[in-house]
N, C-alpha and C positions, 0 to 999 in steps of 0.2 A: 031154544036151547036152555031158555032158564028152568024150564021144567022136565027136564031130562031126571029120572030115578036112577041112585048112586047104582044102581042094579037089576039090569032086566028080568019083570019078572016071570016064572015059568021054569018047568024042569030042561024043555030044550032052549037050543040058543037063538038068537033073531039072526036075520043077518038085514043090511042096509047098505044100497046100493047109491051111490052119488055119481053121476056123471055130467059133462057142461064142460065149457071150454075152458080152456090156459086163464087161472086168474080170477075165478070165479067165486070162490073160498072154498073149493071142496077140501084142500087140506088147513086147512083153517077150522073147519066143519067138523073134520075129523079129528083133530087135536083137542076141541073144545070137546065132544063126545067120550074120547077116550081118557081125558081128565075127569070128567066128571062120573063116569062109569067103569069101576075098579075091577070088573069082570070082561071090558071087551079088548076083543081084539082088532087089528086093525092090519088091512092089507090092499096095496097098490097094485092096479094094473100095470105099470111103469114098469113094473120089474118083468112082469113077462113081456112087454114090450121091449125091454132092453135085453133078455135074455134070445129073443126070437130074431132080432136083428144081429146078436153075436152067431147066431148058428146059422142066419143066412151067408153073414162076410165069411165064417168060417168055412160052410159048403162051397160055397163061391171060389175060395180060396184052394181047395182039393181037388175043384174039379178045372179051374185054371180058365173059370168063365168070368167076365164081365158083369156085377153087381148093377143091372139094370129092371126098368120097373117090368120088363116082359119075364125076366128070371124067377120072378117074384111071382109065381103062379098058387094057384089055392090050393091044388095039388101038394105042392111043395112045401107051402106052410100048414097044412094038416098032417103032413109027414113029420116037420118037424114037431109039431104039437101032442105029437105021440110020444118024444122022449121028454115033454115036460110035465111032472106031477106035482100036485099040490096037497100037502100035509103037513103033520105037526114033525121038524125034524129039531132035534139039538135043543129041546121044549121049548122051539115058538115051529108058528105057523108060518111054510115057505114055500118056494117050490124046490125044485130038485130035478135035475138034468140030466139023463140017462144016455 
């Protein structure tokens, strides 16, 4: 990280992916990169993981079933993942829940 360039260079953007367990320094990782790089952005799976669990309790909730890991089908969460989109909304980069 000490030789991270204040500026990636290139007309397009990079992207970099960090994954590894609870604890590991990935936001650690990422604070230190986005400090030192005044052009990146930076974004958490966490939040679609928290938005995808809000739409499961929510459907759960509607439909007056029992929040269990059989409810939880692939089906079910690629449906949900259809109303979540990813772009630049309110100038930053989020997602958006339809």
């Amino acid at each position: 990280l000490r030789q991270v360039p204040p500026v990636v260079p290139g007309q397009e953007g990079k992207l970099f992916i960090f994954q590894g367990l609870s604890g590991t320094g990935k936001g650690t990782t990422v604070a230190t990169l986005k400090q030192k790089m005044t052009n990146a952005v930076t974004w958490s799976n966490g939040n679609v993981f928290r938005v995808l669990t809000l739409l499961l309790v929510l459907q759960c909730e509607e439909e007056g079933a029992t929040l269990t890991k059989d409810y939880i089908t692939t089906e079910r969460v690629q449906r949900l993942m259809n109303c979540v989109h990813f772009g630049h909304y309110r100038g930053k980069y989020d997602i958006k829940v339809s």
